[in-house]
C-alpha distance (Angstrom), angle and dihedral (degrees) to the residues before:
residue distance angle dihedral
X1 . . .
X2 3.43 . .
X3 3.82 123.8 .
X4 4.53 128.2 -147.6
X5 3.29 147.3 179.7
X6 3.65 121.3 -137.3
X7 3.61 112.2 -177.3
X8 4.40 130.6 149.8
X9 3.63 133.1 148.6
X10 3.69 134.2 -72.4
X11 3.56 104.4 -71.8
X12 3.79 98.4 17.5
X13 3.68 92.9 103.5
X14 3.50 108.4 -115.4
X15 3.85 102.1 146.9
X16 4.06 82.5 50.2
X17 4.34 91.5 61.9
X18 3.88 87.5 33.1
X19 4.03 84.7 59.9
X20 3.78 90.2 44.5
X21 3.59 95.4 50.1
X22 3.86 89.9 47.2
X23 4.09 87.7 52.2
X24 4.30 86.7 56.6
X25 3.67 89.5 49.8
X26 3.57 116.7 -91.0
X27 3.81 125.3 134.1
X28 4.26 112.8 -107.6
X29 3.50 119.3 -149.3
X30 4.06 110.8 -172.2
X31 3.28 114.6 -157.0
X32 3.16 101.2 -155.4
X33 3.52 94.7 48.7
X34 3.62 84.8 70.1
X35 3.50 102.6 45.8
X36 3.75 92.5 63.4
X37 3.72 92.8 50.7
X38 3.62 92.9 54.9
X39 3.53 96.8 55.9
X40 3.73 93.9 46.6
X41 4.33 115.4 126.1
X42 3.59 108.4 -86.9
X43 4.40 88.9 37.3
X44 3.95 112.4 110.4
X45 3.78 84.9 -126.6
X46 3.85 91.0 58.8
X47 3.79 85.0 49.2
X48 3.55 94.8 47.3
X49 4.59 96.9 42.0
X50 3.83 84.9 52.5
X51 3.71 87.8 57.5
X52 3.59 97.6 48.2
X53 3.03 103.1 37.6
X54 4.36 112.8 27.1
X55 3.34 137.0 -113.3
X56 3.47 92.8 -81.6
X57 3.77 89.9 87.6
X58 4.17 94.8 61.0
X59 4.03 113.1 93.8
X60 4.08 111.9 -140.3
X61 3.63 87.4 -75.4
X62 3.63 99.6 58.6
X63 3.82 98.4 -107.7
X64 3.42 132.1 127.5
X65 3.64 110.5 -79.1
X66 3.87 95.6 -144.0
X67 4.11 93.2 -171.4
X68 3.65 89.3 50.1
X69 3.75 86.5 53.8
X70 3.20 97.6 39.8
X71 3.95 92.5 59.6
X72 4.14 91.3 47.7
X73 3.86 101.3 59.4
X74 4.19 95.7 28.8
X75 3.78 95.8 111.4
X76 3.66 96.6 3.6
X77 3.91 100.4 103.3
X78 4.62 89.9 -170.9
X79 4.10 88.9 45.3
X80 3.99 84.5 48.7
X81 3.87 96.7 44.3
X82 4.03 90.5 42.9
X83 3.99 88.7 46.1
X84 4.04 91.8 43.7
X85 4.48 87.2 49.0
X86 3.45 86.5 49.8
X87 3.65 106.1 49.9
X88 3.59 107.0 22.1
X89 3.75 102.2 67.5
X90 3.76 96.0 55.3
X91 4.05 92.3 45.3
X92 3.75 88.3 53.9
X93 3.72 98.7 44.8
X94 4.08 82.6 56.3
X95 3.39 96.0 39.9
X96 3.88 86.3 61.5
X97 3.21 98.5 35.7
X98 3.67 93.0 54.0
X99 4.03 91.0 42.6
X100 4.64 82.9 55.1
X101 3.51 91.7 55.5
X102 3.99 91.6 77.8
X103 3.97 95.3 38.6
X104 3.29 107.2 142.4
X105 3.90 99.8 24.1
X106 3.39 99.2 107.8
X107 3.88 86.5 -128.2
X108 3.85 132.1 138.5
X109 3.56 110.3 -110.8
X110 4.01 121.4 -160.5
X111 3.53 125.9 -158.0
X112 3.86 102.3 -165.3
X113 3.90 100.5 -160.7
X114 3.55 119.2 175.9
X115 3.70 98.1 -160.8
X116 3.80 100.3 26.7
X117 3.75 122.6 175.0
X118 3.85 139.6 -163.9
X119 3.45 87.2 -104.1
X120 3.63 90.9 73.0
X121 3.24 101.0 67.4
X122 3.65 90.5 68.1
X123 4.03 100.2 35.1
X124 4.09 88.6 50.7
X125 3.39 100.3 26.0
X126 3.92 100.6 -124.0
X127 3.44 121.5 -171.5
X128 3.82 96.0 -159.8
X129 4.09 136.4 -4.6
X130 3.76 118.6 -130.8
X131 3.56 110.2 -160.2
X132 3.92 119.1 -167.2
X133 3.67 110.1 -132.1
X134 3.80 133.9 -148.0
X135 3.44 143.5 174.9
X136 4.35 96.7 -118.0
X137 3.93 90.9 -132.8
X138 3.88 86.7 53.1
X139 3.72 88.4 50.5
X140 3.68 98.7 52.7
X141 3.78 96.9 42.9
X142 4.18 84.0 58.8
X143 3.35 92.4 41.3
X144 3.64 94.8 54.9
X145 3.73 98.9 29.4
X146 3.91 99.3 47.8
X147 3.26 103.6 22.7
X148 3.74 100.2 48.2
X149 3.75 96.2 -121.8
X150 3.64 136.0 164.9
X151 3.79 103.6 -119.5
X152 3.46 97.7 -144.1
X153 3.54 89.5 50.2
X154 3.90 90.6 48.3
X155 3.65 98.9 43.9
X156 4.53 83.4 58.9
X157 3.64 92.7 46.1
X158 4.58 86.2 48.4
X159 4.20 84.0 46.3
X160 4.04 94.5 40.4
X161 4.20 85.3 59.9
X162 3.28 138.9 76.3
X163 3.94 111.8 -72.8
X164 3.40 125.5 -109.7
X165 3.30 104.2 -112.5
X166 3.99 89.4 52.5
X167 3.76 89.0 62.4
X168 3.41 95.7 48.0
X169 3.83 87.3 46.3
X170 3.81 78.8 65.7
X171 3.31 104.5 48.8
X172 4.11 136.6 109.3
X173 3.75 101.8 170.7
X174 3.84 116.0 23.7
X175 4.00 123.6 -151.9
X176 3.58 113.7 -154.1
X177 3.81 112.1 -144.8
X178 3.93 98.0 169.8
X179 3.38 90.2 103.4
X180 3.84 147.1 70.1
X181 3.88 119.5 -69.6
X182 3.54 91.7 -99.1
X183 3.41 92.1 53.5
X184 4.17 86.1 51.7
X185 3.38 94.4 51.7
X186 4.21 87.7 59.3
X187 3.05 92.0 49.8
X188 3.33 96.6 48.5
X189 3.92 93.6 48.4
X190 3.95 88.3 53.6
X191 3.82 88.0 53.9
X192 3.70 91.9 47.9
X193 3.85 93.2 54.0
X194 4.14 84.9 47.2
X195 3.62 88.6 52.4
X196 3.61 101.1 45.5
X197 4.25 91.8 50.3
X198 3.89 84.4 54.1
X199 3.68 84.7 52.6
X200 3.60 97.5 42.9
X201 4.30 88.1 46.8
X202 3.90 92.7 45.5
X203 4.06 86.6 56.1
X204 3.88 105.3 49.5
X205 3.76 82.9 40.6
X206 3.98 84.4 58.6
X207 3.57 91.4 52.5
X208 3.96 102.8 44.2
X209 4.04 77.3 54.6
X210 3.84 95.9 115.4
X211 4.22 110.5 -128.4
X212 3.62 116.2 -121.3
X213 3.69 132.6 -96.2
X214 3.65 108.2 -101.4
């Protein structure tokens, strides 16, 4: 097994390769997937945000009003730190403990992570981050012409995330979505071959691993 991160930008279509990738066989992991089932009712985090934060952040149901959270910590650097020690923990001890349940399958496992850090690589144990790249004017014409978007609207929620540059900063392998979908789907076959080398490398390295005396 061999574990990524695939990460990119709002608009950059990350969740587009991480479906391709899961179509030629490897394992997807959304993150955010997982952070909305940690906070459901019932969850210790639930528990724990309602505390913090009020009730005022529960829809009728009793859920977690993410909108309603949203507009509490946005620009409120202590609501965002005590949100981010609240949450984060319990996402990455499921995002690992999703990622163990095919050790030893000699899969390719990818972490799509929207807002990925370097500190990943060590919590998760990546082997390499894939970022999805695009051109930012690219982005917010799809953004606003296929996803219906205000552009105003889209251009804040671009300039509220991490930079491009930053992401790139991050990156080992690089998908280039600037282009037409036939151009994606190259580049998403030359990441595939990438990927399944680092798989291929991570499992003869497991098996020159000498077993221990016993």
């Amino acid at each position: 097994m061999v574990t990524v991160g695939l990460t990119g930008g709002i608009g950059s279509g990350k969740s587009e390769v991480g479906r391709a990738l899961g179509a030629r066989g490897a394992v997807v992991i959304d993150a955010d997937a997982v952070a909305r089932r940690v906070v459901e009712p019932g969850t210790a985090v639930h528990a724990a945000l309602v505390e913090r934060f009020g009730i005022g952040i529960l829809d009728p149901e009793g859920a977690i009003d993410r909108r309603a959270l949203a507009a509490i910590v946005f620009g409120d650097a202590g609501a965002l730190e005590a949100l981010n020690g609240i949450t984060h923990p319990a996402i990455g001890a499921e995002l690992f403990r999703l990622k163990e349940e095919h050790a030893g399958s000699g899969r390719v496992v990818v972490i799509e992570i929207p807002l990925l850090t370097a500190a990943h690589r060590v919590t998760l144990g990546l082997a390499a981050v894939v970022v999805v790249d695009v051109d930012p004017a690219v982005a917010l014409s799809r953004l606003v012409d296929q996803r219906g978007m205000d552009p105003d609207d889209a251009a804040a929620r671009m300039a509220a995330q991490m930079d491009r540059s930053a992401h790139l900063a991050l990156a080992d392998l690089v998908v280039d979505n600037s282009g037409d979908r036939s151009h994606l789907e190259a580049e998403i076959d030359r990441l595939w071959a990438e990927l399944s080398v680092l798989e291929s490398v991570a499992r003869r390295g497991a098996r020159s691993v000498p077993a221990p005396p016993g």
